[in-house]
C-alpha positions as CSV (number, residue, x, y, z in Angstrom):
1,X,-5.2,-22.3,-16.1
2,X,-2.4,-23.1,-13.4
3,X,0.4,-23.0,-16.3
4,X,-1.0,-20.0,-17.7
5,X,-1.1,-18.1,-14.3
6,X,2.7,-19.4,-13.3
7,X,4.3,-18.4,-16.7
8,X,5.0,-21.3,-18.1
9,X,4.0,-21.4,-22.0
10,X,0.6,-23.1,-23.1
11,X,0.1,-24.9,-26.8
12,X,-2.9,-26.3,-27.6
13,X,-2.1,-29.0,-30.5
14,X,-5.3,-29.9,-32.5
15,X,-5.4,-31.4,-36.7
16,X,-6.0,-28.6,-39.1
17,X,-10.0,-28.4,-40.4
18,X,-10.5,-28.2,-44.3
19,X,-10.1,-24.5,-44.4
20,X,-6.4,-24.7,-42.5
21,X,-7.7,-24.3,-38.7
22,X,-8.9,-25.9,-36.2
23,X,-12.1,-24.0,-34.3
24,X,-11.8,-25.7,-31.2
25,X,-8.4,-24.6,-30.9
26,X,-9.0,-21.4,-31.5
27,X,-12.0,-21.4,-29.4
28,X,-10.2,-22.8,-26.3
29,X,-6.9,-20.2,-26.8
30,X,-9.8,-17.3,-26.8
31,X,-11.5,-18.4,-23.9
32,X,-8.1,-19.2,-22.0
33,X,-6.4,-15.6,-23.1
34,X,-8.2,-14.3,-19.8
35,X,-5.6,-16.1,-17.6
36,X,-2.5,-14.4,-19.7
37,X,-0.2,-11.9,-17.6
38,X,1.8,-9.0,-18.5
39,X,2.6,-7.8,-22.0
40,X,2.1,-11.4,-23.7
41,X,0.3,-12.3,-26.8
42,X,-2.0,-15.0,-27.3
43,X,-1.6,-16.6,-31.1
44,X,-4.9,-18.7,-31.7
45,X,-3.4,-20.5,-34.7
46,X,-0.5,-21.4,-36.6
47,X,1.5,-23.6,-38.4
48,X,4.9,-22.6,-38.2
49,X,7.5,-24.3,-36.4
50,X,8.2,-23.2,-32.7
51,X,11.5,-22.4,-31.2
52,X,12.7,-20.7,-28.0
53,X,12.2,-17.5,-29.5
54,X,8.3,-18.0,-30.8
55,X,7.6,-18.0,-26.6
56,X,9.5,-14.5,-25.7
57,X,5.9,-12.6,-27.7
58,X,3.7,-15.6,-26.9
59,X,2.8,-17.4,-23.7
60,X,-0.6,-19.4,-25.0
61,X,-1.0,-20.5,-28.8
62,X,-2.6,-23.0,-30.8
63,X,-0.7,-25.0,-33.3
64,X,-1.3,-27.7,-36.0
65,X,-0.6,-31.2,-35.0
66,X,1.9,-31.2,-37.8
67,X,4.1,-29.0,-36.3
68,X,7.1,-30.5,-34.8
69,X,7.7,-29.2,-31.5
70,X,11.5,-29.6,-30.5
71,X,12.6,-31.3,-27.6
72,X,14.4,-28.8,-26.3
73,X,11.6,-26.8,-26.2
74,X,8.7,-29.6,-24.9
75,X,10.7,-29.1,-21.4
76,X,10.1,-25.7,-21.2
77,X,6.6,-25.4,-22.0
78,X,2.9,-27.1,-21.5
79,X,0.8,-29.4,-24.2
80,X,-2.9,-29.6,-24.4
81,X,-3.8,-31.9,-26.8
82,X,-7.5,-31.4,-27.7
83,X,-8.4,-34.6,-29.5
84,X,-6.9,-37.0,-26.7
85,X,-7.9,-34.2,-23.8
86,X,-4.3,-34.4,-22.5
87,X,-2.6,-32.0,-20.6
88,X,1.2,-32.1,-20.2
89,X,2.0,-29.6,-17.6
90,X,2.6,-29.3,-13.7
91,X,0.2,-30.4,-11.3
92,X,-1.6,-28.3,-9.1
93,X,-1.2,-29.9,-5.9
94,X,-1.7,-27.1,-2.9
95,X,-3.7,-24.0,-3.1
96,X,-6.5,-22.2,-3.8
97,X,-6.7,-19.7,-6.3
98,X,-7.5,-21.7,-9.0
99,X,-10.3,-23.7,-7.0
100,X,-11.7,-20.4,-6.1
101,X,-11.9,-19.7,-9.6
102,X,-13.3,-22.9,-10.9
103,X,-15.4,-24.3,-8.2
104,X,-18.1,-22.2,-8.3
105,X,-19.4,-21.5,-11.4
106,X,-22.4,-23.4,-11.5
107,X,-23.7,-21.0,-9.5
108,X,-24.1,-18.2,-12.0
109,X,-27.1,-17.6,-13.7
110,X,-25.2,-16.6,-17.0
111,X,-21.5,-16.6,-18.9
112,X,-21.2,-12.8,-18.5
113,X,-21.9,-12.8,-14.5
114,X,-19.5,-15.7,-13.9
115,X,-17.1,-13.2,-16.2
116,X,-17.2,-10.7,-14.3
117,X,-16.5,-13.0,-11.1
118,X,-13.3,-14.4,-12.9
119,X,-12.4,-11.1,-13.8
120,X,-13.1,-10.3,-9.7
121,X,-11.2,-13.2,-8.7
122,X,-8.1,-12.2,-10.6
123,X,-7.9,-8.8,-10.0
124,X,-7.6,-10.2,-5.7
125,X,-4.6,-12.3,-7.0
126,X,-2.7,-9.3,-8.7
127,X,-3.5,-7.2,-5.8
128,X,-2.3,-9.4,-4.1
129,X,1.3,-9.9,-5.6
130,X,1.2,-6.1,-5.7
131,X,0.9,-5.2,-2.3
132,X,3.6,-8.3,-1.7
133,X,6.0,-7.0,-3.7
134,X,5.9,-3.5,-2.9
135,X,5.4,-4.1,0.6
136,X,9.2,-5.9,0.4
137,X,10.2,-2.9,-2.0
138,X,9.5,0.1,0.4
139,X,10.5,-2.0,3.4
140,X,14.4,-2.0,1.6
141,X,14.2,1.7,0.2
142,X,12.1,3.9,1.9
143,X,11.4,4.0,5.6
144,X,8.4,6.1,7.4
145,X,10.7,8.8,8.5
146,X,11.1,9.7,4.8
147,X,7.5,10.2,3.8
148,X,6.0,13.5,5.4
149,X,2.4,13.8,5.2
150,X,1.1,17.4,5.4
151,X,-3.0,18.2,5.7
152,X,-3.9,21.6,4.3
153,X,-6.8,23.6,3.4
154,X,-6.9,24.6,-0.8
155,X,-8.2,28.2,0.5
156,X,-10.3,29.3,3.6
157,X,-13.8,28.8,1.6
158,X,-15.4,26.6,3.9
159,X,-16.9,25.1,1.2
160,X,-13.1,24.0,-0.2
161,X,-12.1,20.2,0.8
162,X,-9.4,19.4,3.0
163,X,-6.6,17.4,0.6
164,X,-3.4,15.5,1.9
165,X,-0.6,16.2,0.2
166,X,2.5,13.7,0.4
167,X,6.4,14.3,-0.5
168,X,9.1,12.5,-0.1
169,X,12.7,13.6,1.5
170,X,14.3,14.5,-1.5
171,X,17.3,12.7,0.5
172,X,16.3,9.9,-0.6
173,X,15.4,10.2,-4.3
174,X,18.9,9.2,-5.8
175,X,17.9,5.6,-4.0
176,X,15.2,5.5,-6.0
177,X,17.0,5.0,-9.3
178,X,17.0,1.8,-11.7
179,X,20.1,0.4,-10.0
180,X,18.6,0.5,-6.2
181,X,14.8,-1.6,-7.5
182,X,15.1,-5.4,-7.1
183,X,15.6,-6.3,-10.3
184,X,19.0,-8.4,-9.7
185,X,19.3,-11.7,-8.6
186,X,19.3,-11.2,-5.3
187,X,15.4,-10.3,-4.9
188,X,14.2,-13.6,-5.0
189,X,11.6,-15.9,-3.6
190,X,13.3,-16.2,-0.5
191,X,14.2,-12.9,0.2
192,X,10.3,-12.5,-0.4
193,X,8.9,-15.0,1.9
194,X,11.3,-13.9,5.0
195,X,9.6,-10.5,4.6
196,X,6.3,-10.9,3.6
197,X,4.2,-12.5,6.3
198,X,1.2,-12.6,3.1
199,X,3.8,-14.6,1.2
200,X,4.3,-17.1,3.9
201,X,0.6,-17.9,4.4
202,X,0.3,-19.2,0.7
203,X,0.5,-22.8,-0.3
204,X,3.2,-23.6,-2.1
205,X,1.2,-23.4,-5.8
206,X,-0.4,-20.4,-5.5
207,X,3.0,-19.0,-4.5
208,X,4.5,-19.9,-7.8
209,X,1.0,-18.0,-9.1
210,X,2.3,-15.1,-7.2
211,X,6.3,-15.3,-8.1
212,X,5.2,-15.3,-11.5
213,X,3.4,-12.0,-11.3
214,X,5.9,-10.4,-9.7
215,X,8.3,-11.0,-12.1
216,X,5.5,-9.5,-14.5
217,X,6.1,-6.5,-12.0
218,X,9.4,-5.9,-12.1
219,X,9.9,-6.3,-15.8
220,X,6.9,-3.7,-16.4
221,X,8.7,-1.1,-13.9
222,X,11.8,-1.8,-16.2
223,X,10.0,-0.9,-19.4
224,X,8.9,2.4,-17.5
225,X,12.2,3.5,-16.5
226,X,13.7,3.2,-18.9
């Protein structure tokens, strides 16, 4: 689950069944498909060789055990091998997200209530990169002098509700272009951590976790814009 969250690639290697598949392959991609970020696919089987470019559509996939997977390529990603239970990936050494996902499921009566709790628990972490990310974003391109918040009535029925309507300088709307968002080199982990004091208060894991989803940010504004 910790690969999967960070971005790194998962493969789940398992020998092909009689009819060409493996179901506990398949059965362990579904089930870990939850944990996939962003705009990524999850392939639940193939046999088809891999290559740098299999892992720009897919970050979790199941494979045959006769597929060779380069070298090149073993560096950059993670390998679960279901038959020997081996996992070839990066250690999860401080934090807590993932324990608060894991830890307590014995404690729900049924699979669809300890569903909804993962689905709970993941939803905090996103929010949470969210509100780091922006909070860093507005801090370098809009400051509270440029947002004017107005209170008005719709009409003078006193039955009408009392709305907020919010604008922004239109001063500052060229800053707002493609070329003024963080997507450059410079917005980087560092810059983040300096500014966000929710940053700073995460162990050094789960702050991976949250790098990773802010890059899932950023790329999605991209899309948008353009």
């Amino acid at each position: 689950i910790y690969t999967i969250l960070k971005g790194r690639p998962l493969v789940v290697v398992g020998s092909a069944d009689k009819d060409g598949t493996n179901s506990t392959v398949k059965s362990i991609v579904r089930a870990l498909s939850l944990f996939v970020c962003g705009s990524y696919k999850c392939l639940e089987w193939t046999c088809d060789p891999l290559s740098f470019s299999t892992f720009i559509t897919f970050k979790l996939l199941g494979i045959s055990r006769d597929v060779v997977i380069p070298s090149a390529v073993k560096k950059f990603i993670s390998i679960f091998d279901t038959e020997s239970e081996e996992l070839f990936a990066p250690d999860y050494r401080k934090g807590k997200f993932i324990y608060s996902l894991l830890n307590n499921y014995k404690q729900f009566p049924t699979e669809e209530v300890y569903l909804s709790y993962l689905h709970y628990q993941l939803c905090e972490i996103a929010l949470t990169a969210c509100l780091i990310y922006h909070e860093t974003l507005s801090s370098d391109t809009i400051s509270e002098d440029d947002i004017n918040v107005s209170h008005s009535l719709k009409s003078n029925d006193p039955k009408s509700e009392e709305k907020s309507n919010v604008t922004l300088n239109s001063d500052i709307l060229p800053e707002l272009s493609f070329e003024s968002l963080p997507f450059n080199n410079q917005f980087t982990l560092s810059s983040l951590q300096k500014k966000s004091a929710l940053l700073s208060n995460l162990l050094s894991s789960d702050v991976a976790i949250i790098e990773y989803m802010i890059e899932v940010i950023r790329y999605q504004q991209a899309n948008d814009i353009h």
